[in-house]
N, C-alpha and C positions, 0 to 999 in steps of 0.2 A: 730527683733524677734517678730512672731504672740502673742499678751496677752494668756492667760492662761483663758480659757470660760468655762462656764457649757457645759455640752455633747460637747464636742472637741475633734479634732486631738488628744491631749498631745502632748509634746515635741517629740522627737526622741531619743531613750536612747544612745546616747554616743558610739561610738563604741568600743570596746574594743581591740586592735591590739594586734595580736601574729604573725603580719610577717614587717618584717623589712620596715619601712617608708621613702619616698622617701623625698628627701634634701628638693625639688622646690616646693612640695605637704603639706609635714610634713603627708600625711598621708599613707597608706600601698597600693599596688595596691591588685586589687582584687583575688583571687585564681579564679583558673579556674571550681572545683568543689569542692565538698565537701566529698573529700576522707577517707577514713579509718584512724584512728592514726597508725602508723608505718607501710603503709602497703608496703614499702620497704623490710622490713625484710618476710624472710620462711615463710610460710602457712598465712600470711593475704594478701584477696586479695576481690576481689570485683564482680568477677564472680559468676552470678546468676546459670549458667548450667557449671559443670566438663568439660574440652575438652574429657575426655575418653566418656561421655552420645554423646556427636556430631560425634566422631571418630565410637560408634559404631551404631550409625542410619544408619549414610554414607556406612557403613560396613556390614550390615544387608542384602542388597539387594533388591527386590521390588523398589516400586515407587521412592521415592528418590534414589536411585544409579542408575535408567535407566534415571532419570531428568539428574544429575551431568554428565553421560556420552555424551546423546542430547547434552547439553551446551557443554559440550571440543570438539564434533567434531563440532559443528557448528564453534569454532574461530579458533581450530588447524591445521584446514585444509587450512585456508582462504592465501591469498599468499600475500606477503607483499614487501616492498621496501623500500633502503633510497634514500630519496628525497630533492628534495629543496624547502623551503618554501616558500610559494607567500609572506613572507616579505622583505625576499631576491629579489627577481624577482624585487619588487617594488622599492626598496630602490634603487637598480640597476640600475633599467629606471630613476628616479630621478637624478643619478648622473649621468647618459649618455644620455640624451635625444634627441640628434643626431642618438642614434643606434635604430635600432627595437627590437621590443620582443625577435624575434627568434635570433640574434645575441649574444643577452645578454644572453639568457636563453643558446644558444651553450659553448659561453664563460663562464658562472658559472659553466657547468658541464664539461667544459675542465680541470678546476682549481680545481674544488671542486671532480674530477673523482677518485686521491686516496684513499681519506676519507670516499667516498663512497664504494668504493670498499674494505676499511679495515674493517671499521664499519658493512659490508654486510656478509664481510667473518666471524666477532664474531659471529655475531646472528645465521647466520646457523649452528652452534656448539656452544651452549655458555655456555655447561659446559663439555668439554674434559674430564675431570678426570671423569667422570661419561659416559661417552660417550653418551653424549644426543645431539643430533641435536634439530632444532625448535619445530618441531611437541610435540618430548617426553617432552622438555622443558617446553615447555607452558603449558600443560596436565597438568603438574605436579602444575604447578603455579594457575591455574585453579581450581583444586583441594583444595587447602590451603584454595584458596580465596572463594569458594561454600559451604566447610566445615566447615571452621575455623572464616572465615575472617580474618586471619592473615597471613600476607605473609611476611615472613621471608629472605631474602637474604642475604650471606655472599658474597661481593669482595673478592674473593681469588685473591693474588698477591705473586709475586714470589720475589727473593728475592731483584732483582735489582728494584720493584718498579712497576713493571707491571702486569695491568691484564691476570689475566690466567684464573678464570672460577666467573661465576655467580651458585651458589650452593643455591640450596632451601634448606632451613633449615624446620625442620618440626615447625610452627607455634606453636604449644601446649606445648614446651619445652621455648616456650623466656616468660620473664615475661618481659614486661615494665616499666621500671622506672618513678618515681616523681619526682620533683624540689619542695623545696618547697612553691612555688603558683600550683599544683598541674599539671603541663604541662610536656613538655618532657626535660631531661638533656643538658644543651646545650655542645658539646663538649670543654673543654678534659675528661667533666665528666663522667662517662658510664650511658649510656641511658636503657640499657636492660642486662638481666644475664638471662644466659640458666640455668636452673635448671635440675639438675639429678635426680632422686630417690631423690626427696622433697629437695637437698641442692642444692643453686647455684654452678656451674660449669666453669664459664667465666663471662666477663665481656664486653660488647661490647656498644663503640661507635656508637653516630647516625652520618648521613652521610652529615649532611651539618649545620651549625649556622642556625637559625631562620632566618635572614634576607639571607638566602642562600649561603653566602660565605662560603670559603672550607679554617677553618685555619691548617695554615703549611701543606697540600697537606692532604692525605688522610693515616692515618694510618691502621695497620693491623687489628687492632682488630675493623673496621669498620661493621657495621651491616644495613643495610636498612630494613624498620620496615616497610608495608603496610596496610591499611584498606580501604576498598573502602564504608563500612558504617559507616565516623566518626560521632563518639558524644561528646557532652563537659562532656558529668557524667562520661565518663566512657572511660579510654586509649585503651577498645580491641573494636571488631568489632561486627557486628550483621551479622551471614550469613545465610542465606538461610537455612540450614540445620537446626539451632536457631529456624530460624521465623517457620519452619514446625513442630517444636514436637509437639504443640498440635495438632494438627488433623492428624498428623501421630499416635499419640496414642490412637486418635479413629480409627483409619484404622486396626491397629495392634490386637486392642479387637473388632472390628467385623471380622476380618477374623481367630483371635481365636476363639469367639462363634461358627463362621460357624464348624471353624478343631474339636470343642468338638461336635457339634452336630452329626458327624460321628467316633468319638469313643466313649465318654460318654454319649449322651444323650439318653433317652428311646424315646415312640411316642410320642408326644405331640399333636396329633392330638383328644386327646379323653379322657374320665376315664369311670371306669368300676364300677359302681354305684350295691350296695349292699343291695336289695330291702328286703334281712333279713329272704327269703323263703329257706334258707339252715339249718337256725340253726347254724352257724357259733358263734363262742364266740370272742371277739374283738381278743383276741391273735389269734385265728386262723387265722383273714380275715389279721392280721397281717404277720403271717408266710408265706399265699399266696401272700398276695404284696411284701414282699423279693425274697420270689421265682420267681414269675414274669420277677421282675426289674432286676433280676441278670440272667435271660436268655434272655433279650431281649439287655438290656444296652451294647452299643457299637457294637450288633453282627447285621450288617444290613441285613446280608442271613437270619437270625433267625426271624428276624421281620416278612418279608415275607411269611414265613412258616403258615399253616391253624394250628390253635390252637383252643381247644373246649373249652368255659367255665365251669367253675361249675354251680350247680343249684343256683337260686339266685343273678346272675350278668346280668348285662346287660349293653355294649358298649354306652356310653353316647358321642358323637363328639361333641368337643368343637368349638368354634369361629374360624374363619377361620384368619389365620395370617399370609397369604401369601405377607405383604406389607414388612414383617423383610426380607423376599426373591427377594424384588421386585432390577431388576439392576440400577433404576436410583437412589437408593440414592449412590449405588459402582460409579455408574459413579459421581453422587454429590461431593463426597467425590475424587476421581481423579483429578478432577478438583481443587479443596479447593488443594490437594498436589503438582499439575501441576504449579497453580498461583505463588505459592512461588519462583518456579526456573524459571518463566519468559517460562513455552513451554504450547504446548496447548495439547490436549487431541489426536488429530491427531497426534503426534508428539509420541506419547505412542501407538500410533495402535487402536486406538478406535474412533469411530466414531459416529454422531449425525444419528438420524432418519429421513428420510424425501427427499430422493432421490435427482434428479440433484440441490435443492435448496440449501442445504447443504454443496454441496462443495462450493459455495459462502459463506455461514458462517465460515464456516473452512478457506478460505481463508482471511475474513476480520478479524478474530481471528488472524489469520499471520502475519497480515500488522499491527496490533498494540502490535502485539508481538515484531515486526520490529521496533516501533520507539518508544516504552516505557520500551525496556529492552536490545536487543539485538547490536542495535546502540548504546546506551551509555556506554554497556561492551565495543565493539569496541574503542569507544573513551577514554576511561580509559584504556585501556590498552593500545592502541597506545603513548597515553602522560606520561604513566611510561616509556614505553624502551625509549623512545626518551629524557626523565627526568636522566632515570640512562646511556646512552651515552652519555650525556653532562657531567653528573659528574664525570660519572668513565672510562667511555669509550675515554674522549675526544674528541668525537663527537665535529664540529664545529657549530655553532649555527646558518648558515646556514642552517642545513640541519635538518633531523625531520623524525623519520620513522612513515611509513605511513603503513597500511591497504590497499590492494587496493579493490577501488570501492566505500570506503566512500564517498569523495571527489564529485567524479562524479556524486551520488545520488543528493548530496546538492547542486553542482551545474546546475544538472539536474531543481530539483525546482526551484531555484535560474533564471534561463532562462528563465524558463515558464512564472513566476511572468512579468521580464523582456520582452518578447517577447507579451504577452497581452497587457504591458502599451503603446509598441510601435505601434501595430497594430491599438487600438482607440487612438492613436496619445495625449496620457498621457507623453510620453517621448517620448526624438529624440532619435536617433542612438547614437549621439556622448556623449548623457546626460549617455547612457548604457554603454560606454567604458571606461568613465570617473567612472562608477562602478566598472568594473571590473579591473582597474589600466590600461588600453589599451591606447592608444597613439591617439588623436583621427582623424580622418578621415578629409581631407582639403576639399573637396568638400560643395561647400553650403548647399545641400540636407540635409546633416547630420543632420543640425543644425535645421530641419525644421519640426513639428509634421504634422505626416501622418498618414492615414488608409487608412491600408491594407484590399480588398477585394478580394476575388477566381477571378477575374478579373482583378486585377492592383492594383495600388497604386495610390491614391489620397492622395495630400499635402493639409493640409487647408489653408494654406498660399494662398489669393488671390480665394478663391475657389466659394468664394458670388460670385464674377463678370463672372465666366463662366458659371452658370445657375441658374434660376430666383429661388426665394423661390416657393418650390412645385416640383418642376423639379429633374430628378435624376441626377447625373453624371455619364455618364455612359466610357465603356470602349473608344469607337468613338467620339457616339453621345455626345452632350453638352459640347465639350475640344475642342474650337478654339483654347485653348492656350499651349496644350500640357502639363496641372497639371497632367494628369494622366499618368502616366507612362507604357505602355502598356505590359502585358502579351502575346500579340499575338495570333497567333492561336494554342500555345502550351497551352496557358494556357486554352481556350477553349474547345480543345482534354480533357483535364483534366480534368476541370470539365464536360463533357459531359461521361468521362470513369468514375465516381462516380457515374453511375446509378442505381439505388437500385431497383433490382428486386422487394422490397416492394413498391413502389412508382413510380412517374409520371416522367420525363423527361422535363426540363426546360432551354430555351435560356442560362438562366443567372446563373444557379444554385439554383435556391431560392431565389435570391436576390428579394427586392421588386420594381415590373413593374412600378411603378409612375405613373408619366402623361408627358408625353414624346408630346404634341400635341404642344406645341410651341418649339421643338429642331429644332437649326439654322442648325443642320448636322443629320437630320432623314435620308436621302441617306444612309449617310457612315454607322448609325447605322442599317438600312434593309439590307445592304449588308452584313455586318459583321453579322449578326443573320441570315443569309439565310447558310453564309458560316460554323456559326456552326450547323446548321441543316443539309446539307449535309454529313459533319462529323460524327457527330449520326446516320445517316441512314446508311451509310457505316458500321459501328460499330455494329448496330444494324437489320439487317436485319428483323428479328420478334420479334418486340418489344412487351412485355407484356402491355407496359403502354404509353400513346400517349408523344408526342414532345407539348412542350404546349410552342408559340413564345410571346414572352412578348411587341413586337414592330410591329412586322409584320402584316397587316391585310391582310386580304383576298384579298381585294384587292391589294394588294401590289406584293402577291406570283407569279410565273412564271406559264406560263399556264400549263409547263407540271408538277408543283408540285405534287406530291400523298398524297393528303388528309385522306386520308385513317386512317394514325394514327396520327395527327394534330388538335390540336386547336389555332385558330388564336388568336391575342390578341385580344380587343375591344368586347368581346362575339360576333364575328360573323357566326362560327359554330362549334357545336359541332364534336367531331372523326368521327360519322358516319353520317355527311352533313344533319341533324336534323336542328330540331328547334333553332333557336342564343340560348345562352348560357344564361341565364340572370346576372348580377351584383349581388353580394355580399349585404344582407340585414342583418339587425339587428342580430345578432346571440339569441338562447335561452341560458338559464341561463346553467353552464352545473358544477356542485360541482367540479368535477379535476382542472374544469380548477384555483382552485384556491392555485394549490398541484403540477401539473405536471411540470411546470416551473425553481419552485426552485429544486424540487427530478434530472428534467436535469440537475444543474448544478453542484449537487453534482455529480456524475454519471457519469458526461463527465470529471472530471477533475481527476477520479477514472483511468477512459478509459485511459486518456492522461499519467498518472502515472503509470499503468502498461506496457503500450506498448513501452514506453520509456526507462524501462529495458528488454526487452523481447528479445532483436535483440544487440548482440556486433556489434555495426553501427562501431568500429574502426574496425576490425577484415576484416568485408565486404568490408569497403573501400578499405584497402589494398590490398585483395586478386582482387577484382575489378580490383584494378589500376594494379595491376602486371601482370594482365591475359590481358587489352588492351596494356599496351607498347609492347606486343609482337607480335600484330598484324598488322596488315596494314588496312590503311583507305577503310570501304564498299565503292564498288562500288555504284555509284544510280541505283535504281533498276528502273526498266517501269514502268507507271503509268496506273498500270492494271486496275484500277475505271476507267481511260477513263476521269473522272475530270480535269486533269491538274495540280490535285494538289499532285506533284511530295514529296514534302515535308512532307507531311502526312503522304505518305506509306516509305518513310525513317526513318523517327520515329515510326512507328507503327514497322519496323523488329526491329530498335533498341531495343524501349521499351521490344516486345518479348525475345531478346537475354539476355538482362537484369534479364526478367523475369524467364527463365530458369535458367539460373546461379546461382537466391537466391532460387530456388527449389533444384537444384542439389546442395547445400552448407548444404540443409538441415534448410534453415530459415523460422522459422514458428512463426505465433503469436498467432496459436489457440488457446496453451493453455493456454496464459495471457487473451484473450479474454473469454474462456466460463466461469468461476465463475462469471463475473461480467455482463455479459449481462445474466446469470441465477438467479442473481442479481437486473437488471433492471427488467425482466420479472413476478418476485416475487413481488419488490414494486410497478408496473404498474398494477397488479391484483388486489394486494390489495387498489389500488387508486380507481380501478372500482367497486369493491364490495360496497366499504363504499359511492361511491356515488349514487350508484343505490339505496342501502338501502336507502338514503337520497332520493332521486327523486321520490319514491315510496312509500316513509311513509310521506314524506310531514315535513320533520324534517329539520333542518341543518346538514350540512354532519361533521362528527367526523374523523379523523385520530390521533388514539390516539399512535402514534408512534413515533420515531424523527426520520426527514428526511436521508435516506439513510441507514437506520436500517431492510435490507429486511428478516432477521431474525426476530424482533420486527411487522416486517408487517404481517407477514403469521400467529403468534401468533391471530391475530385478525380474522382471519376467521374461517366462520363454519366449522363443518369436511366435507360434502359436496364439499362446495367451494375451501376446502383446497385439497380434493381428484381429484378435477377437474382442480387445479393451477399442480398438480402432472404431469396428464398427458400432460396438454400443453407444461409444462416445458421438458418431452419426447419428445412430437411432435416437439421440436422448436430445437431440439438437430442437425438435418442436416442441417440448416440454419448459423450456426455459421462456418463450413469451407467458405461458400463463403463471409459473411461479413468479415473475413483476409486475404481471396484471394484481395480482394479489399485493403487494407492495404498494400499487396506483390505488386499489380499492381503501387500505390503511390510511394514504394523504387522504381520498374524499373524504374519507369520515370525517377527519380533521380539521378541513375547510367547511362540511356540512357542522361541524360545532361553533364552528369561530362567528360568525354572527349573533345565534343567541347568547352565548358567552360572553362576549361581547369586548375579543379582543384585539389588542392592539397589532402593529404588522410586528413588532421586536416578538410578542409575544407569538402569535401564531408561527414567526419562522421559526422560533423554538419547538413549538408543540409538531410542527412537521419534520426535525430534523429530528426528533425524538421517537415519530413515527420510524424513520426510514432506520435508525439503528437499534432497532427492537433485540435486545437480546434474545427474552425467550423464543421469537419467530428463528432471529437470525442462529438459534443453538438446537431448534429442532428442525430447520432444512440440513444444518449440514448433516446432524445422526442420521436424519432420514435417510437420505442421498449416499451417506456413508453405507448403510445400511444394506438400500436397492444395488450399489454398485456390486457391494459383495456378496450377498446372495446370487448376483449373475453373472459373477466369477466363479461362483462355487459351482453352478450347475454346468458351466462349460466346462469348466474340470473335470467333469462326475460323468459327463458325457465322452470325454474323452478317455477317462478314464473306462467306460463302456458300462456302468453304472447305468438303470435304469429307472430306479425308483428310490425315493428320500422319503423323508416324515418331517415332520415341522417341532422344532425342538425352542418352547418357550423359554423366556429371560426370568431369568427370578425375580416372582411379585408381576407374572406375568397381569394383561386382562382378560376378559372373559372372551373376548375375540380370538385370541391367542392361545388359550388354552383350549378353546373351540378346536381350535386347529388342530394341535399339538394331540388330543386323544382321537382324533377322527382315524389316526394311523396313519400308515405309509402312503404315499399317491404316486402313480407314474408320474417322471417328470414333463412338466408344463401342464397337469390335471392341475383344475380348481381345488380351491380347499372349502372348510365351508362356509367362509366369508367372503369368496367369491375371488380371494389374490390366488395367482397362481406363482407365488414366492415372496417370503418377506420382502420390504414391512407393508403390514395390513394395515398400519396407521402410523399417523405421525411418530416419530420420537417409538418409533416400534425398532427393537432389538433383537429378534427373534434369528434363526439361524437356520436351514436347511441340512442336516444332517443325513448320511448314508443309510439305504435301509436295505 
């Protein structure tokens, strides 16, 4: 025991128990809150708001009953399934580890095919006596739970013991019972009484003991009692409709003020000042302001009307108070009652200001609507019915109903995460199967970290000894030993058909050219880069933007090469047979560049996550695969180039036929694509304003935003700069079909592989959702994009600034394109440069910056 001190602690005064003390303890457990004395009995209870105040908000009409409506069709509609749980699936493979996935997961749903089917046939009716199928069902439950937060359920069961209906009980009639440590009854005791006209009415059991167990089966008078916002103060819920009275009650008295203003109120625009030249005695001037106010008040034709004054008045117009009428604080306030039920303001028909930028807002308003409110209804609700089929339905525990489309989201992300670490060779193949419970792969490869390039796969296993430090590894060149596992000239075709009308044309993709001057196999690698240049030219017949060869020199090319649109590596000539190209120098300082980087990675991973649901990749594959078993294998067709390379124009009708088919199906990804590359174009703008101000006042550059905040970005511009982000954001609006036509062209490929591959539909809707979340595509649209936006923030700046002429200021470790540019000198603004852009980027994943000259 601590002594007893001047200024101290004190003792602890003793507790005083009033609830029965445990044997092992000698002392009481603790009550769970600190409830009312008796508030088991009528009329005491603990409710801050009446259920009639909630019933009649909900009831009223306006903004909460069009939110509560939003919300029931967004889950009622949604289509759902019972299914088998991946801890089934697992346990499964565990004990059969001879069999594969697909055998086991056959054989579960052979066994498990009644229960599914019985369990399937409740839910689509699960309250007969009322005739409610799913849709009305859930509505209804929905309702309880948005209003009330109480959801009420009676097991009706018939007399031999079986379920007959799940019955919404209305929430506002159950009171919930205490124990006394202040928790819920455990059965056989009654847990809840429906109250009638203020007396109990029944008596109803909860549906399961505390540690979950179901004693002697389930009796009649069992009740199931819900909250989806528990508390420990307090046994009822908090809902939605709760958390909005107050600012529904400011909503409610200004659009009373507005409804009196147009029957009670007079002008308020003015008073009529009594300069005292009538002679008037106070009761008169009296008598005329009743007279007045009772021919003007409420009559708004009469207002209108020309009225003379008397001698001695005169019209005095007060302060202008047109901000009581201004719409953003209606909108202010929509918003404030929107939050509450989880929708956004679009969702209500209302909209922000500010043209194409804005639907980008509204849609990232969506996406966190998506995963902070509407996903976790989803999941709460899915884990009730699969909660009450296990207890009351008999559901086997196996099985779990689902939602569909959750699942797939998260393993959607779940992949990406997954499919990045393998790419930079963070994890093998069979390190990811072993993730996903998958059986794993015998082959050595598996076991071995790789990275994956738009040209092959490189193992690093062994990888030092096939080319010296400094040296690349390339697809050919530098692999005496076959590490790299080759793409071929498909994969070449491929990335050569990723040509971005915004940008240049490169051997490799972008990859970076090295120093290839000591490769034991330059041969095989000039051939192979000659043969993807042939490809492209085929492909490209008038190219907007040159072929730039990252190995080939000049020397190296065939005599009859057409230089024409060609830069050779090693800077030995420029596209139009000029002066050599020179190397890449020190770059200047340039503010983006210390913003554009990470803004791409937010952006690209944005990209990767919309496109990925944009396209039912199951849906396609199937219809795919059903439309080729009925065909017969293409003839090869002639090799009309005259090339030889028969193989090329086989896959080019392929890919075509492909490509048609996801047009004719109606597959589009445009418009997962335009919010967020209207998105990119807004915080690329504002990357350039803030650095130009920087460059030009000689400050450090400020972006006082958080990354990927392109609504938070546009707030920081002038009205000017803001008026001129407007129209660009127009101008840029025909650009966005063919950056998805490019994404369409990526699935062709994919469906022109999937036959001779010769794969299944699971597999193929893999290989196309993998298509559609392409990191590297999706991390060089957004630099790109980043890139063009703020280079033409920069020049509107420079113009307005009165600025007439810049130079082109390279990124470090520019290309030879780039640094083409960069020494040509200074150019009046909107002159060509000499790769024909008339401002960065000259090519993909181009960094380059327009500087004052």
């Amino acid at each position: 025991m601590d002594p007893q001190v001047a200024f101290g602690p004190g003792l602890p005064l003793i507790p005083a128990a009033i609830d029965p003390v445990r044997q092992d303890s000698s002392r009481p457990e603790p009550r769970f809150n600190e409830y009312p004395v008796s508030s088991n009995l009528p009329g005491v209870t603990d409710r801050l708001v009446p259920w009639k105040v909630l019933r009649d908000a909900a009831a009223a009409g306006g903004i909460p009953r069009r939110c509560i409506e939003i919300r029931k069709s967004d889950i009622s509609t949604l289509d759902w399934a019972i299914t088998i749980t991946k801890d089934a699936v697992a346990q499964a493979e565990a004990d059969n580890p001879s069999q594969s996935r697909a055998d086991i997961e056959g054989d579960l749903r052979k066994s498990l095919g009644p229960e599914i089917g019985r369990c399937t046939a409740f839910w689509e009716r699960p309250d007969p006596g009322q005739d409610e199928d799913w849709i009305e069902w859930v509505s209804k439950l929905l309702e309880e739970h948005l209003v009330l937060d109480a959801l009420a359920i009676y097991p009706r069961r018939t007399y031999g013991g079986d379920l007959y209906a799940m019955e919404i009980i209305a929430g506002d009639t159950i009171k919930p019972l205490r124990d006394y440590r202040g928790g819920k009854p455990a059965p056989p005791n009654p847990a809840y009484q429906q109250m009638l006209w203020g007396f109990p009415r029944g008596e109803y059991t909860a549906d399961a003991e505390a540690d979950g167990t179901i004693p002697n089966g389930y009796p009649a008078d069992t009740l199931i009692y819900k909250r989806r916002n528990v508390r420990a103060s307090s046994p009822y819920g908090f809902s939605p409709v709760e958390q909005c009275l107050e600012d529904l009650d400011v909503w409610l008295r200004r659009r009373a003020w507005i409804r009196a203003e147009y029957t009670d109120g007079t002008v308020p625009a003015g008073l009529l000042r009594n300069t005292a030249n009538n002679g008037w005695t106070p009761a008169q001037v009296l008598e005329y302001e009743t007279a007045l106010n009772d021919a003007w008040s409420g009559q708004t034709l009469e207002r209108h009307r020309m009225r003379i004054l008397p001698p001695g008045f005169e019209l005095e117009p007060l302060a202008d108070v047109a901000e009581r009428y201004k719409p953003e604080y209606d909108l202010f306030l929509l918003k404030q009652l929107a939050n509450h039920f989880s929708t956004t303001i679009a969702e209500l028909n209302f909209t922000e200001t500010g043209g194409l930028g804005s639907a980008g807002y509204h849609e990232g308003q969506s996406d966190i609507r998506e995963r902070s409110a509407t996903m976790p209804l989803y999941r709460w609700i899915q884990a009730l019915i699969t909660q009450i089929s296990r207890r009351h339905l008999g559901m086997p525990s196996q099985l779990e109903f689902r939602i569909l489309g959750l699942e797939e989201e998260d393993e959607a992300a779940a992949d990406q995460v997954a499919q990045n670490r393998i790419q930079w060779g963070r994890m093998t193949l069979n390190e990811d199967r072993d993730r996903t419970g998958m059986p794993r792969y015998t082959f050595p490869e598996a076991d071995k970290p790789m990275v994956m390039t738009t040209r092959g796969v490189i193992f690093l296993d062994g990888a030092s000894q096939n080319a010296a430090p400094g040296q690349r590894l390339g697809l050919d060149g530098g692999n005496p030993t076959g590490q790299i596992q080759p793409g071929g000239q498909e994969a070449d075709s491929a990335a050569a058909d990723e040509d971005d009308d915004s940008g240049g044309d490169t051997a490799d993709d972008g990859e970076d050219p090295g120093n290839n001057a000591g490769n034991s196999a330059t041969d095989t690698a000039v051939k192979a880069e000659l043969a993807a240049y042939h490809r492209w030219a085929k492909k490209n017949p008038s190219p907007r933007r040159p072929f730039t060869f990252t190995i080939v020199t000049k020397a190296d090319a065939p005599i009859d090469l057409n230089t024409e649109h060609v830069i050779f590596a090693g800077g030995d000539t420029s596209p139009s047979g000029g002066d050599p190209v020179p190397k890449g120098e020190a770059a200047d300082s340039w503010p983006g560049w210390d913003r554009d980087q990470d803004a791409a990675d937010v952006w690209a991973a944005r990209l990767q996550q919309a496109l990925d649901g944009s396209v039912n990749t199951d849906q396609v594959a199937e219809r795919w695969l059903a439309q080729q078993a009925g065909t017969a294998p293409d003839a090869e067709p002639a090799d009309d180039a005259g090339d030889g390379d028969d193989q090329d124009d086989r896959t080019d009708a392929a890919v075509a036929a492909a490509l048609a088919f996801l047009l004719a199906g109606g597959v589009s990804v445009t418009t997962a694509l335009a919010p967020l590359l209207a998105g990119i174009w807004t915080e690329g703008w504002a990357i350039g304003a803030a650095s130009v101000h920087a460059a030009l006042g000689g400050t450090p550059a400020a972006f006082p935003w958080n990354i990927g905040d392109d609504a938070a970005a546009r707030q920081t511009l002038t009205t000017a700069m803001n008026d001129a982000l407007t129209a660009f954001l127009n101008g840029r609006r025909d650009t966005i079909p063919p950056i998805a036509d490019r994404r369409l062209q990526a699935l062709a490929r994919v469906l022109a592989r999937a036959r001779v591959a010769g794969m299944t539909r699971q597999q193929l809707a893999q290989a196309l959702r993998d298509a559609l979340r392409d990191e590297p595509w999706a991390r060089m649209t957004a630099l790109t994009e980043l890139t063009r936006a703020a280079a033409a923030a920069a020049r509107t700046a420079y113009q307005d600034a009165g600025i007439t002429q810049w130079r082109w200021v390279a990124e470090p470790g520019a290309c030879p394109i780039c640094t083409a540019n960069a020494a040509a000198g200074p150019r009046t603004i909107g002159e060509a440069w000499p790769d024909g852009s008339d401002a960065p980027p000259a090519h993909p994943n181009c960094r380059c910056y327009p500087a004052p000259s």
